[in-house]
N, C-alpha and C positions, 0 to 999 in steps of 0.2 A: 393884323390879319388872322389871327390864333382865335381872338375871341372870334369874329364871324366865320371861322372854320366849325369851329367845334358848335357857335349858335346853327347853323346852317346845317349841320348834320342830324342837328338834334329833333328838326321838324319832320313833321308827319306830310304835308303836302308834298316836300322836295325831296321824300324818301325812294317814290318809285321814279328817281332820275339819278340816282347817283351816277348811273354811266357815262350822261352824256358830260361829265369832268373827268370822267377817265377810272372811277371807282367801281370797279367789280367786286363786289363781296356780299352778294345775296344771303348765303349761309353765316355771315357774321353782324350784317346787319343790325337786329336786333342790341346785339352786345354792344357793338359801337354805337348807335343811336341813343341808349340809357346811357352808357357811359356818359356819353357827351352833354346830355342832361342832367347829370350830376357835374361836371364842369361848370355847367352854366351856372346851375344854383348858386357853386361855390365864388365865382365869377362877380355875378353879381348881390349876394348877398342880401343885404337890407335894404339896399337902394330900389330907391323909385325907378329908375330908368340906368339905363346902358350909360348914359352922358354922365351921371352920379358915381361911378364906379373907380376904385384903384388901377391907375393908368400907369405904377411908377413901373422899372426896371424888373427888378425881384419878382413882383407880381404877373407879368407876362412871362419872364421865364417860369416862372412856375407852371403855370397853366401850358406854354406850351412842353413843357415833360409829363405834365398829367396827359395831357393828349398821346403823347409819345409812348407812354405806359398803358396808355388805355390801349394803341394799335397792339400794342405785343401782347396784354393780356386777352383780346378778340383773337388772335392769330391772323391777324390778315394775313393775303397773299403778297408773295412782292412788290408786285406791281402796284396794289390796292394801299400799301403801306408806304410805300413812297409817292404816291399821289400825293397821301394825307400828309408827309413829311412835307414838301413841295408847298400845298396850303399854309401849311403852320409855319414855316420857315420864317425866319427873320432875315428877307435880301433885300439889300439896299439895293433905292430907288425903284421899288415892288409900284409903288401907288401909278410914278411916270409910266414904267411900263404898261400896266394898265388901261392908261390916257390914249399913250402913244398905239396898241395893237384895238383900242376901238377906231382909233383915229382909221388905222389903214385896213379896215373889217368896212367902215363906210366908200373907203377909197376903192374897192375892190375893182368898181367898174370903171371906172377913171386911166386903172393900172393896165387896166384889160385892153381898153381901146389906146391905149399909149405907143406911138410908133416907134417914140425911141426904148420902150423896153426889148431887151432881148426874147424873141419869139421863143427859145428853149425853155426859160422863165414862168414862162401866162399858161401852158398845162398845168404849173405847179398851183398855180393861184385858183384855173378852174377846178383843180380834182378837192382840193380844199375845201372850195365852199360849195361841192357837190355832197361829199361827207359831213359837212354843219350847216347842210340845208334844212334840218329838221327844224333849230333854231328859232326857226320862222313860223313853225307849226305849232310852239309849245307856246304858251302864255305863260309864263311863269309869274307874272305882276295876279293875273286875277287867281291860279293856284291859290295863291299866297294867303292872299287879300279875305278870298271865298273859304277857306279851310276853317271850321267851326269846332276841330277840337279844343280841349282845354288849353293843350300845352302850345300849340301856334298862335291864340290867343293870348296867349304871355308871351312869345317871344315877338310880337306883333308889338305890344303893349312896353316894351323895352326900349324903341323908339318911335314914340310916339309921334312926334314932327313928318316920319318918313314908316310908315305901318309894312311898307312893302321893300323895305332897304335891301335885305338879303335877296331877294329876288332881281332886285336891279346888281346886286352884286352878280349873280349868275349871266345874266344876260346881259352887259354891258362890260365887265371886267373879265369874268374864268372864261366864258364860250370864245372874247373875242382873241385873248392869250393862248387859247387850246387852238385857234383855226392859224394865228400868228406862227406858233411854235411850229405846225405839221406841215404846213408851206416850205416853213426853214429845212424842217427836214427832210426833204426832198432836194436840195439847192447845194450846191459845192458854196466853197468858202468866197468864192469868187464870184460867183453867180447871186447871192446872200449881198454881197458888199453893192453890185448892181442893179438889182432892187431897192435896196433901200438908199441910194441913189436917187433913184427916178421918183421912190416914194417921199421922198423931202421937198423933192418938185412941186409934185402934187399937192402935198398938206399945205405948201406956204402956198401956192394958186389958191386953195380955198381959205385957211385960217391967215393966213398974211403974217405968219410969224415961222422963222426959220426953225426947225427941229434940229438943236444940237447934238440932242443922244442917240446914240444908234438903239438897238434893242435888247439891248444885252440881259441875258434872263430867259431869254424865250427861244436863243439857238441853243441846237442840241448839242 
């Protein structure tokens, strides 16, 4: 996740969004963006493509403390700096979570019209995807896709099989994890466990396979 942190910040099209992942840092922008471009270089090196590159242990901890050094020499704010930690992090079972808070971003209306959920519940779920209704207004695949600088034409050009990967990262993993998490936060612990309840329900009615994990990673 370190490497598509730091390739994702380094683009020119997904620049003027960094907030909607929760990144406020206008005034450091800049800094952190060439940073993260110098990452990338180092990153990938000589290789052809992202899939060619050093995948071992060593190598991603490094990269992610370059990242880590690079927030603190931009000065990010608190908030802007543990995002980017948050991104970079190494938590286990990060990819499930991911699966699982698109799974229940599709499920939303499903949850809504559910009689056995608790009615104190379903304001949590509307006010959510009231605030990550933009989501739906942004295209981030054709951004991506259409962006004709040099440097998104190379990170485009890094995986080539999928030219709009990072894009689909935004918009199927961080947006559905960011609406997943601010739900949670709104929910006692109790109310949290009855949700995701009812949303096990739901996911095996349509995928026909029981969800063993809760969602651990995305309560506050």
């Amino acid at each position: 996740m370190v490497d598509h942190a730091a390739m994702l910040l380094s683009t020119d099209w997904f620049a003027p969004h960094w907030n909607v992942i929760g990144i406020e840092a206008d005034g450091q922008k800049q800094c952190l963006q060439d940073g993260c471009r110098d990452i990338v270089r180092g990153v990938v090196g000589e290789a052809r493509d992202y899939y060619l590159i050093d995948f071992s242990h060593d190598r991603i901890e490094k990269t992610r403390e370059d990242l880590r050094l690079l927030v603190r020499n931009c000065k990010l704010s608190k908030g802007a700096a543990t995002r980017v930690e948050e991104l970079a992090a190494n938590r286990s079972g990060r990819d499930q979570l991911g699966k699982t808070a698109w799974l229940f971003r599709n499920l939303h209306d499903e949850l809504l019209n559910d009689e056995a959920l608790d009615q104190q519940i379903k304001p949590a779920l509307a006010r959510s995807r009231n605030k990550f209704s933009f989501a739906s207004e942004l295209n981030f695949e054709e951004m991506c896709l259409q962006s004709s600088t040099a440097w998104d034409r190379y990170t485009r050009s890094l995986t080539p099989e999928l030219p709009a990967s990072l894009a689909y990262l935004v918009s199927t993993d961080l947006l559905a994890i960011a609406e997943l998490s601010d739900v949670l936060k709104q929910l006692t612990i109790d109310q949290r466990k009855r949700l995701h309840a009812r949303f096990r329900v739901a996911a095996r009615s349509v995928t026909g396979v029981e969800m063993e994990r809760d969602w651990s990673g995305a309560e506050p």
